[in-house]
VMD Tcl script that draws the C-alpha trace (Angstrom):
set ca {
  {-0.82 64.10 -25.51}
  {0.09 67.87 -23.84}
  {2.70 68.15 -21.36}
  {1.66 71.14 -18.91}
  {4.92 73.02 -20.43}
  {3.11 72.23 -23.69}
  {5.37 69.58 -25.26}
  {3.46 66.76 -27.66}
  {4.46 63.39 -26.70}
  {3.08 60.03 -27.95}
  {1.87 57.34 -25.93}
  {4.13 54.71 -25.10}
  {3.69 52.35 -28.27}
  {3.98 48.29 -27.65}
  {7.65 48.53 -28.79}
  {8.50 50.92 -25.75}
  {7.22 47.94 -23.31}
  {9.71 45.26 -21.79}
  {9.85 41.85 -24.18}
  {8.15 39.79 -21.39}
  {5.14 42.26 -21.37}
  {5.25 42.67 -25.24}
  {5.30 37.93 -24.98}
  {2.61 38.27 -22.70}
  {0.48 40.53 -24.96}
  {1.15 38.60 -27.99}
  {0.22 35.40 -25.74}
  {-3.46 36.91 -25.11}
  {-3.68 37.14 -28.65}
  {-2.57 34.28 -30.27}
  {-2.78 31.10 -28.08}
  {-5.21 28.90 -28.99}
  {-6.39 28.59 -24.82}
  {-7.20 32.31 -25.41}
  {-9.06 31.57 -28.56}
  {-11.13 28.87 -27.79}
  {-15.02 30.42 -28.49}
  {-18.27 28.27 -27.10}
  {-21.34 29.05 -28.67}
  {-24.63 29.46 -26.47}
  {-26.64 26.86 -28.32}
  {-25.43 23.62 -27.25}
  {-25.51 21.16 -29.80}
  {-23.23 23.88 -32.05}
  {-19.68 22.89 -31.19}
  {-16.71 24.86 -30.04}
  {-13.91 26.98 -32.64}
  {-11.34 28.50 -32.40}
  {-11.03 32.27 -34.16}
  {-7.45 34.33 -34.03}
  {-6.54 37.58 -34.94}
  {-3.56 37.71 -37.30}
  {-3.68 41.72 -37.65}
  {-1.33 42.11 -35.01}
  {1.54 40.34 -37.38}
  {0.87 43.12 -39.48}
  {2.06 46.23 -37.58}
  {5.81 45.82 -38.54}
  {8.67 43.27 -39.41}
  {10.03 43.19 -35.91}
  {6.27 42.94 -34.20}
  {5.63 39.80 -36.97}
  {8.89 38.12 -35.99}
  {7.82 38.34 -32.27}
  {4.82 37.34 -32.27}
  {4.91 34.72 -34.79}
  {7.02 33.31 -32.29}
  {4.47 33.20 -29.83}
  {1.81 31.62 -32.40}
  {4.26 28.90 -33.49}
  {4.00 27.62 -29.43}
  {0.48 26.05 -30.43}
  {0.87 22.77 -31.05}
  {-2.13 21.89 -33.92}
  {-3.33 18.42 -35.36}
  {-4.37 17.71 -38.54}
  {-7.52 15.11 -38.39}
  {-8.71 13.14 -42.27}
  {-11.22 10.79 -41.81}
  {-13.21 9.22 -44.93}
  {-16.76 10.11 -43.72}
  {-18.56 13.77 -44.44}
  {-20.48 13.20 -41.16}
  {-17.53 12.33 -39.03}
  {-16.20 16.18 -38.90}
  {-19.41 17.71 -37.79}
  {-20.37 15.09 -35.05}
  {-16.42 15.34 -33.27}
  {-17.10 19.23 -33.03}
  {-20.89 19.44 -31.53}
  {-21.21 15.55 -30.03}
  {-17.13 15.49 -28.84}
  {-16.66 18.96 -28.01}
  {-13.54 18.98 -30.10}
  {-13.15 22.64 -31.00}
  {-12.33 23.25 -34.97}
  {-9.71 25.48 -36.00}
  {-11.03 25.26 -39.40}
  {-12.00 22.40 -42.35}
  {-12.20 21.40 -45.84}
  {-9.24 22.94 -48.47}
  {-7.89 25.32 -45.64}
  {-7.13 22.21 -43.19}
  {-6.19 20.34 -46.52}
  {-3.59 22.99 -46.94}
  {-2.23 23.86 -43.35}
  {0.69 22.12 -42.84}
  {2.58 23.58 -39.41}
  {0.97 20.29 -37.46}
  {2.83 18.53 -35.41}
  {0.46 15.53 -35.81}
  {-1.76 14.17 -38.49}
  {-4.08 11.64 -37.51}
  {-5.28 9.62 -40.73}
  {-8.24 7.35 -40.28}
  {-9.13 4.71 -42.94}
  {-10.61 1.32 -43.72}
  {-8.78 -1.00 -45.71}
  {-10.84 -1.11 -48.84}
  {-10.57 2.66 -49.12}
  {-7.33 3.20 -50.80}
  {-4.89 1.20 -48.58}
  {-3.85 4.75 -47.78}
  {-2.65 5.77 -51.18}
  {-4.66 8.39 -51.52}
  {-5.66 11.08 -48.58}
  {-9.73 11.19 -48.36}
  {-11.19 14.49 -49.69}
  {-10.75 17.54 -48.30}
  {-13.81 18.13 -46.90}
  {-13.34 15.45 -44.39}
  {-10.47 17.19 -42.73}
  {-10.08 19.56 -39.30}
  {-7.42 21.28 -37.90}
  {-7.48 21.06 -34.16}
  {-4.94 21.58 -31.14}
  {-3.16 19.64 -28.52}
  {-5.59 20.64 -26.07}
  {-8.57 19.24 -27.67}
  {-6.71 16.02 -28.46}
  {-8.23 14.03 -25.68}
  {-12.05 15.14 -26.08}
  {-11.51 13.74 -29.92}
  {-10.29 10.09 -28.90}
  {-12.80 10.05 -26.16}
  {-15.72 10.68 -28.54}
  {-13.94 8.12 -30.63}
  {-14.61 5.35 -27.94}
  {-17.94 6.17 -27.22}
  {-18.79 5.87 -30.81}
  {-17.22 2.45 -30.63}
  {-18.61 1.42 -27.60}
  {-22.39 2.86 -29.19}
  {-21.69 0.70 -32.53}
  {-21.65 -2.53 -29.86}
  {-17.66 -2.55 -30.94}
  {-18.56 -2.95 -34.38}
  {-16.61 0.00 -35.86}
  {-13.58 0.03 -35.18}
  {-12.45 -3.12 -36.19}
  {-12.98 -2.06 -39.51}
  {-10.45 0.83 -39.57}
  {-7.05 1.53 -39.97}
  {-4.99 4.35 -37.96}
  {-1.95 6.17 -39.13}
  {-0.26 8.73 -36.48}
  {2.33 10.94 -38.45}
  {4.62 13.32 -36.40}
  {6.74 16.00 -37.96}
  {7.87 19.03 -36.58}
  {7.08 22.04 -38.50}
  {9.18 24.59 -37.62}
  {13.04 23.04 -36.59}
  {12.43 20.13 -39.08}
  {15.85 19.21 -37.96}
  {15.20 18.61 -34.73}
  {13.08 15.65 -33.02}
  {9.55 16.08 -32.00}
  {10.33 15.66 -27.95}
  {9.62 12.58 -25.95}
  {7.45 14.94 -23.73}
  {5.53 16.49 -26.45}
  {5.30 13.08 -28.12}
  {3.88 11.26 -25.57}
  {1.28 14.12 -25.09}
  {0.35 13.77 -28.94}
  {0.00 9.43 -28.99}
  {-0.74 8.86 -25.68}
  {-4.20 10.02 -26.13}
  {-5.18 7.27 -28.65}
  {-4.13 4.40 -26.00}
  {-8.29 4.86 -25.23}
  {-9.18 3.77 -28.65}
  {-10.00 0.23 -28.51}
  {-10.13 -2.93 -31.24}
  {-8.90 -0.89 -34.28}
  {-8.20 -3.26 -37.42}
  {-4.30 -1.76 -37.04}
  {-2.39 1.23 -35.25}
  {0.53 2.36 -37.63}
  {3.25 5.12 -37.00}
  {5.43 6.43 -39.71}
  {6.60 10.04 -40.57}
  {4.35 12.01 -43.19}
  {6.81 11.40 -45.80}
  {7.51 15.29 -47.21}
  {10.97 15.39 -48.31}
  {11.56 18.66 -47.17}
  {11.14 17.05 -43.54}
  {14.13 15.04 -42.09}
  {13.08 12.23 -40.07}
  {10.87 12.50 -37.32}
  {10.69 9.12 -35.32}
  {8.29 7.94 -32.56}
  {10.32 7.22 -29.41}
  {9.87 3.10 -29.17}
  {8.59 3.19 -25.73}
  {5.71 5.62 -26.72}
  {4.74 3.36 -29.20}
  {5.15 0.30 -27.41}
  {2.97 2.69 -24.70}
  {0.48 3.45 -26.68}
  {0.22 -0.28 -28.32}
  {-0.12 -1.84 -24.51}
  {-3.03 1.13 -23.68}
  {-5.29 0.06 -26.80}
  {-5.17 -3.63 -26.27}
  {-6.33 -3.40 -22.96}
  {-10.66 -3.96 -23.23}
  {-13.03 -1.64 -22.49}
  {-14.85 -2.75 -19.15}
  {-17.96 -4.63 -19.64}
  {-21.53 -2.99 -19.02}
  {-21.43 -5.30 -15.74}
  {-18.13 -3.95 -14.93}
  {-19.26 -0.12 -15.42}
  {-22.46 -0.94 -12.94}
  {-20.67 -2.31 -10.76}
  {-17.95 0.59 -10.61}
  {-21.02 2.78 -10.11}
  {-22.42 0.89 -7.36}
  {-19.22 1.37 -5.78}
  {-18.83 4.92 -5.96}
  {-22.35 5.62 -4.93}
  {-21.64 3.42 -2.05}
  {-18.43 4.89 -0.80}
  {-20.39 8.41 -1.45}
  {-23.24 7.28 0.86}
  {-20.41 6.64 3.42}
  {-18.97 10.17 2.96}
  {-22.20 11.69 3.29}
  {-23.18 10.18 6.35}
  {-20.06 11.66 8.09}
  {-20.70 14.78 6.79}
  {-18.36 15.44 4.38}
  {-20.93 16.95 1.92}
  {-18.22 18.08 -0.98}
  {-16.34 14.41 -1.11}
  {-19.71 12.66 -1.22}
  {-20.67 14.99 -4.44}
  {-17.48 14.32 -6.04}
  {-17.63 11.12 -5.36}
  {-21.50 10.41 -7.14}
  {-19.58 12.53 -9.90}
  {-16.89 9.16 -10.38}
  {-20.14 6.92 -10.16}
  {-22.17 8.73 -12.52}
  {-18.39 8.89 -15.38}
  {-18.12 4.88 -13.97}
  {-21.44 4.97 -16.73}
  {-20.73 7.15 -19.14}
  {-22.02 10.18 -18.20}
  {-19.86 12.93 -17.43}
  {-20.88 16.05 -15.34}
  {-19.22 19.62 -15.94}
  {-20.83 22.30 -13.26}
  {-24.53 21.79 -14.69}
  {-23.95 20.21 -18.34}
  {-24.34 16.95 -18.20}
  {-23.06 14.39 -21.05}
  {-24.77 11.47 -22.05}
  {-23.14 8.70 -23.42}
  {-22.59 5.27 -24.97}
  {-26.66 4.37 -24.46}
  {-26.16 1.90 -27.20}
  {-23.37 -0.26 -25.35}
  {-26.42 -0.65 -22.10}
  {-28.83 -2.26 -24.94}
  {-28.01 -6.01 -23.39}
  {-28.75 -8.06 -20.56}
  {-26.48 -8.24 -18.21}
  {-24.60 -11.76 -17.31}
  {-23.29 -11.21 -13.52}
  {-23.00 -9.10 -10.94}
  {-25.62 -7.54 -8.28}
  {-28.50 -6.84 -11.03}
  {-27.56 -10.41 -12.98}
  {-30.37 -11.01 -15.47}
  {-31.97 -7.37 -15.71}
  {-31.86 -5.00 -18.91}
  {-28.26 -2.76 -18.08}
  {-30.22 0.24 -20.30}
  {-33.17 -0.16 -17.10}
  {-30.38 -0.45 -14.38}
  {-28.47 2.26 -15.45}
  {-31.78 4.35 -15.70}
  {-32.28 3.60 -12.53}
  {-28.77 4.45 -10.82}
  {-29.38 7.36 -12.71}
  {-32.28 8.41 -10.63}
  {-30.81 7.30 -7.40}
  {-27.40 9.53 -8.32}
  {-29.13 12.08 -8.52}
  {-31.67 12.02 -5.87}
  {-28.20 11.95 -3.75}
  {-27.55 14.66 -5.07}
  {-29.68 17.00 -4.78}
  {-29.78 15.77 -1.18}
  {-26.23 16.64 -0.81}
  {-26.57 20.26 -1.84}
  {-29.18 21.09 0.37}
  {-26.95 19.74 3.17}
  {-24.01 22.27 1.58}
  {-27.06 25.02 1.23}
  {-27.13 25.62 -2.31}
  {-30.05 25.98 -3.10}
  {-30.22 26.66 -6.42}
  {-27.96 23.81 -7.78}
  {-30.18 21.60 -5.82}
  {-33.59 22.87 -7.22}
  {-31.66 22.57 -10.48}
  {-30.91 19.15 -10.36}
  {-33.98 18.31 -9.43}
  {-36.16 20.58 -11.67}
  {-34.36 19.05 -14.44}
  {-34.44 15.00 -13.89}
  {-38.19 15.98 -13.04}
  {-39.21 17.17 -16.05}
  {-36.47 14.59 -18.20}
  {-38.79 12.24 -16.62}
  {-42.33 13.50 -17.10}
  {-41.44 14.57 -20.47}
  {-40.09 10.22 -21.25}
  {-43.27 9.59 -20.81}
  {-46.30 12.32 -21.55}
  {-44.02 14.12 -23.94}
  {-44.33 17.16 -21.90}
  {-41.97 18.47 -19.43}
  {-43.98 21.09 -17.75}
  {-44.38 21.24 -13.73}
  {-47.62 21.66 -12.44}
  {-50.45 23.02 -14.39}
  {-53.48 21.16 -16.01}
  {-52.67 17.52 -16.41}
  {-50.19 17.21 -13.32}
  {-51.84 15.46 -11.19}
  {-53.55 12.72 -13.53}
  {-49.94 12.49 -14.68}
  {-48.56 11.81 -11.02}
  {-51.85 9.67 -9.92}
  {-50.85 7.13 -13.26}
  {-46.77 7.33 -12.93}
  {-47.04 6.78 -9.33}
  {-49.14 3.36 -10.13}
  {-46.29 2.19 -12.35}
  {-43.63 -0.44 -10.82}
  {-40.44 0.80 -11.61}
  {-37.58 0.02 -9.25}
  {-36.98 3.96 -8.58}
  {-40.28 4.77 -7.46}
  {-39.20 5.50 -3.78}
  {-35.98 7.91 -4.82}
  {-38.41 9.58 -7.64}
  {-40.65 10.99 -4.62}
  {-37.32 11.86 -2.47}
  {-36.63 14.01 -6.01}
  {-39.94 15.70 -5.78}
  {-39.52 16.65 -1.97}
  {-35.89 17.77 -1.98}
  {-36.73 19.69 -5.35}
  {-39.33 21.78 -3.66}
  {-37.51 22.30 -0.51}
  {-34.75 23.79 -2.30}
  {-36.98 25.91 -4.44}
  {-38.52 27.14 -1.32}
  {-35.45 28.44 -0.06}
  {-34.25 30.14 -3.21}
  {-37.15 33.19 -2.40}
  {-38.78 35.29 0.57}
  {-41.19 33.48 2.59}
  {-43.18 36.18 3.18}
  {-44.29 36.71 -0.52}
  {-47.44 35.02 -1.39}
  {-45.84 33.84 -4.25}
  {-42.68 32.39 -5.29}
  {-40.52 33.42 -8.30}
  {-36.99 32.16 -9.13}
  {-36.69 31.45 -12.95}
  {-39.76 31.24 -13.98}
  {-40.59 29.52 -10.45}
  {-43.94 30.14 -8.85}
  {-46.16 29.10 -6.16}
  {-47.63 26.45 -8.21}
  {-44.85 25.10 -9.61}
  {-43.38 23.70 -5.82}
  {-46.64 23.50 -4.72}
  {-47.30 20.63 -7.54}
  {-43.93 19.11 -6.93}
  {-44.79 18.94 -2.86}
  {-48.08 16.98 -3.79}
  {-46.17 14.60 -6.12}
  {-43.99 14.39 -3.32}
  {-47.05 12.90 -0.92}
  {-48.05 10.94 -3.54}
  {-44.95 9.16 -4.14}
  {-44.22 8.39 -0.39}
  {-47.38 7.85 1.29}
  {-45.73 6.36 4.17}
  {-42.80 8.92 4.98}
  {-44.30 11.10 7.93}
  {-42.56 14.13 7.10}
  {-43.73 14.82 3.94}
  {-47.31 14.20 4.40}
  {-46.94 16.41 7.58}
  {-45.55 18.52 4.79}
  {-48.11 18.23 2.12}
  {-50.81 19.00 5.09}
  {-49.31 22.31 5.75}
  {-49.40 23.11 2.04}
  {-53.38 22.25 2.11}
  {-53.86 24.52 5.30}
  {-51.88 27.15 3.44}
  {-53.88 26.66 0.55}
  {-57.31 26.61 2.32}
  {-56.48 29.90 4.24}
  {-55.47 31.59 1.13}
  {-58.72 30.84 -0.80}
  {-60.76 31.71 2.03}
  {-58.55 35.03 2.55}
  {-59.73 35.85 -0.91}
}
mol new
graphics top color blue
foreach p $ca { graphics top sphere $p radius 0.5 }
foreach p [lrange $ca 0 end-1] q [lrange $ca 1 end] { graphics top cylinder $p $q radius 0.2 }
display resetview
């Protein structure tokens, strides 16, 4: 750079800035929250990538920043199955920080998490190294909730079967204590993880690392947390029916965002957890039973919960028209729609060739949802209606068209034969129809 009196200057270098902007730079960097990558394909699951060269530029830059790094709190994760790795990362959402020898090798943890059975070693020897991760604090939670799915999925036939060891150390003032605060972040976690054959907690035994003790109440914590059961299929329906109810109440006095929250809690009450538009699925194994008590007493839980699952969301979809947005309604709906044509013709597609047979023979079924399926089909195509110009003659919003609402309007009449406004509705789409032919 050229002064105007013609003097070369550099530009300011990172050294030249204050130490809190120089922390804050290395914080972009090298904390794992700003590291955290999500790939576009779904069922691939998160990682975590960093870029060291920064710890290159000079001693004093290094000794800074390292600093900085050394904040992330990582856990070390050995289990004794090759499959066990992969399905944490895509099923769990746990994002890797990386596997095999490298995770074998890494030992700034704070925690290392070793799962066993007992006829594996009675932990005398670590499981191979391809069964390990490296992970963080942050990601701690989404890796014991996956863990009690999978128990829940198995019918609670897993875990009883496996041993837990928690290790704390602290890898960088091996002197000092692992804090009650950080501690309780790091066990507290695994309270969720139900009817384990035993929970043990010692120190990883290096003896270059001084003692590193878990804090008695923590344990005793943690202890209390896992011996508490999971609740019952009847007790998850039942949690949902209470949510959905208390979210019909909300929604009747108009308080549209509490009511959508609220059929949020009923749909986690079974096991399905919604994040903006992803939707998680789980624990359809532990619904594969009749259920003993409660309101549905005596019916399949897997056809019950199907069935909540319909009502959910035909409240909904509902509730975002009432808030006007449009296109998370149509979304909702669009989707379940075509979940549900696809369970049973093996094709999702609205509309087209084979739509109405389809609709005709689904719409002779008895299934208990029949009357909120048809309130799907009529809120779906009123909120795809409103996501384009009326005065096109044809509609397109993703992929969208004419044809593809008009077919979900007609399903619609089908569906509810008896519900005045929508066949005043499907009406007006034939007079629409018959005026454009005839125009043509």
């Amino acid at each position: 750079m050229t002064t105007a009196e013609g003097e070369s200057h550099a530009p300011p270098g990172l050294l030249t800035l204050p130490p809190e902007i120089r922390e804050h730079v290395y914080s972009l960097i090298l904390r794992s929250a700003n590291n955290r990558n999500q790939p576009e394909d779904e069922d691939e699951g998160p990682f975590y990538t960093y870029d060291f060269s920064i710890l290159r530029v000079n001693r004093l830059i290094h000794h800074e920043a390292s600093k900085i790094f050394n904040d992330n709190i990582f856990v070390k994760i050995t289990t004794p199955w090759t499959e066990a790795i992969p399905h944490v990362n895509s099923e769990g959402k746990v994002a890797v920080v990386t596997t095999g020898r490298p995770a074998t090798d890494f030992q700034n943890f704070h925690l290392r998490v070793l799962i066993d059975t007992p006829d594996l070693a009675q932990w005398r020897q670590p499981p191979p190294d391809s069964y390990s991760m490296i992970t963080t604090l942050e990601d701690l939670p989404a890796f014991t909730r996956i863990w009690y799915f999978s128990n829940l999925n198995n019918n609670r036939q897993l875990n009883p079967h496996l041993q837990l060891r928690l290790d704390l150390k602290n890898p960088y003032t091996p002197d000092e204590p692992v804090t009650k605060s950080l501690q309780t972040k790091l066990l507290m976690p695994f309270g969720q993880v139900k009817d384990l054959e035993s929970t043990q907690f010692e120190y990883c035994g290096h003896s270059f690392f001084p003692n590193c003790p878990v804090y008695p109440s923590i344990r005793t914590a943690v202890l209390e947390e896992q011996a508490k059961p999971a609740p019952t299929p009847e007790e998850c329906i039942e949690q949902t029916l209470v949510h959905k109810k208390v979210g019909n109440e909300l929604f009747a006095k108009k308080a549209y965002t509490e009511a959508l929250q609220t059929y949020f809690k009923a749909f986690e009450s079974m096991h399905i957890y919604i994040s903006g538009r992803k939707r998680e699925i789980h624990c359809d194994g532990y619904y594969g039973e009749e259920l003993r008590s409660g309101t549905h007493k005596g019916q399949y839980a897997h056809y019950v919960r199907m069935t909540l699952r319909v009502q959910l969301v035909a409240n909904v979809v509902y509730t975002y028209l009432q808030l006007e947005e449009w296109a998370e309604a149509f979304f909702w709906g669009k989707r379940s729609i075509r979940l549900f044509r696809a369970s049973m013709e093996g094709t999702d597609h609205i509309g087209g060739n084979g739509w109405d047979n389809w609709v005709g023979q689904s719409v002779g079924m008895a299934f208990a949802a029949k009357k909120e399926m048809g309130k799907l089909f009529y809120r779906t195509a009123l909120a795809g209606r409103r996501l384009v110009p009326q005065s096109k003659s044809d509609y397109s919003w993703e992929g969208t068209g004419r044809e593809e609402l008009d077919a979900l309007m007609r399903a619609a009449g089908a569906y509810l034969p008896e519900d005045q406004t929508v066949q005043a509705e499907v009406k007006a789409l034939e007079l629409r129809n018959l005026v454009r032919s005839s125009g043509s």
